[in-house]
C-alpha positions, 0 to 999 in steps of 0.5 A: 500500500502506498504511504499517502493511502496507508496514511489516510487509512490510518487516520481514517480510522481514528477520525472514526473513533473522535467523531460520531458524525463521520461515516465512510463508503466503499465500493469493495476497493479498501474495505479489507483494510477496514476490516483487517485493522478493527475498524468495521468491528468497531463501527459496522454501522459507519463503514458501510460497502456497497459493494460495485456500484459506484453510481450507487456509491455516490448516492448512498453517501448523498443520502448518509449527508442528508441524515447528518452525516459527514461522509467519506467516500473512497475508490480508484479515481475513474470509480469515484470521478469518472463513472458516477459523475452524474451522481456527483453533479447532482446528488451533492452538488445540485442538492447542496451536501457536503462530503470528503471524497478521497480517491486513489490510482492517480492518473496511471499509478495502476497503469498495469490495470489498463486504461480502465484504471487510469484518470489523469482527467479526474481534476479537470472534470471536477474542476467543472462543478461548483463549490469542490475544494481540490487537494493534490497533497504530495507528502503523507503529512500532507494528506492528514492534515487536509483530511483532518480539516476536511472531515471536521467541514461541511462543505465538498472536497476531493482529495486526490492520493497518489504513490509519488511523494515529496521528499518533505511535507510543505506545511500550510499548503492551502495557498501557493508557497514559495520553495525557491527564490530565483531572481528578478526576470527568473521563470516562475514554476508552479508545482502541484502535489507530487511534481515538486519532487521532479520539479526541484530536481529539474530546476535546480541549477536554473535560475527559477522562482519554484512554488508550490500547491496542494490545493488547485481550487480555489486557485491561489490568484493572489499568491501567483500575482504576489510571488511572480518573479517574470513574465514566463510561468511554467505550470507542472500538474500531474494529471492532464496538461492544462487543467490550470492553465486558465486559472493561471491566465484569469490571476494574471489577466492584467500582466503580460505573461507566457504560459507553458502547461505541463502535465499528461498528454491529451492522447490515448498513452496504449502502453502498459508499463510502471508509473515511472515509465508513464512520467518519462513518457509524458515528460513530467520526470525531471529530465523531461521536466528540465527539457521543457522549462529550458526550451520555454526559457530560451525561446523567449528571449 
């Protein structure tokens, strides 16, 4: 099991042992884990399986909020975003609910499983409905702090795991953090969850302004506008190119700027392989990361 989701695993289940109101829904993925921890023998009336139906899913959890409940929600991203979309939109969105909707897999984290598990569009279709908070932590501290403060809300966040981490926590993480200072003219790059790690190695010898982010949206506008070291942003998502680039555009609206958007290629990527092999193949390790903020660098001068 990776650390993020061991992490919320684990948290998850001592959040249900402090607080009567949460409740947690599976579709089969994670409720060995409950059960093998003691947690469904401690709370078999809040760790509820619906076993495959992720349709379903969603909206048992929808009708748990409407009781009172604070529901967390957990599955393979294409299981929890991409199949009950419909449900999301409507039975929590439309309807005014709250709940933590945890996912794991990330865009190709199990990308021996096929296409059918991989959902590097998850962010983006989020992204589209109203009122989401979106979290992309890249440590495991980052994950139980997001988790602890979203579980004790009322509102609709999405926390997305993922087997690549940082090699530190970033604390405070709401916003855009400063990591690297270049100097003034420098290329300012934004680092999303996991790709900091990438990002600080590809960067580290350019002279380049690096912040960092565990929550896409809201989007830190003033953050950018305040830590904008040039004119050139390089935006580093791990997940589909470009899901923040017209965040980045709306924040910068009134300053003449070029933006590259790095992420996963919108194309159908019709190789198995690790997820290490799937970052090389999108150029979001570091080598392929350094190519890019290079080339963008020197073409404008």
């Amino acid at each position: 099991m990776s650390a993020m989701r061991d992490r919320f695993m684990r948290v998850t289940g001592a959040l249900l042992d402090e607080r009567p109101d949460l409740a947690v829904v599976l579709a089969d993925i994670g409720y060995g884990y409950f059960q093998d921890a003691g947690v469904v023998a401690r709370h078999p009336r809040r760790v509820l399986n619906v076993g495959i139906r992720e349709q379903l899913l969603v909206g048992f959890a929808a009708g748990l909020a409407m009781e009172g409940f604070r529901p967390i929600v957990h599955s393979y991203a294409p299981f929890l975003v991409e199949r009950p979309f419909e449900q999301v939109k409507l039975d929590f969105g439309h309807q005014g609910l709250g709940a933590v909707f945890v996912s794991v897999g990330a865009s190709y984290d199990a990308a021996a499983a096929g296409r059918t598990h991989q959902a590097p569009e998850d962010v983006a279709l989020m992204s589209t409905l109203p009122g989401w908070r979106v979290h992309v932590p890249g440590h495991p501290d980052e994950v139980e702090a997001i988790l602890r403060s979203t579980a004790v809300g009322t509102g609709l966040d999405y926390i997305r795991l993922a087997e690549s981490v940082n090699p530190e926590a970033v604390p405070d993480g709401n916003g855009l953090t400063p990591i690297r200072r270049g100097s003034t003219g420098a290329v300012t790059v934004i680092a999303v969850g996991p790709s900091l790690g990438p990002v600080l190695e590809a960067t580290a010898d350019l002279d380049a302004t690096v912040l960092y982010t565990s929550t896409v949206r809201p989007f830190d506008a003033g953050g950018l506008r305040r830590f904008l070291a040039a004119p050139a942003v390089v935006l580093v998502e791990p997940y589909l190119a470009g899901t923040s680039s017209a965040e980045v555009s709306a924040a910068l609206k009134d300053s003449p700027h070029r933006l590259l958007a790095l992420g996963v290629a919108r194309r159908e990527h019709r190789h198995y392989g690790s997820r290490l092999e799937h970052d090389r193949a999108h150029g979001l390790d570091a080598a392929g990361i350094r190519g890019s903020v290079a080339d963008f660098v020197a073409s404008g001068v």
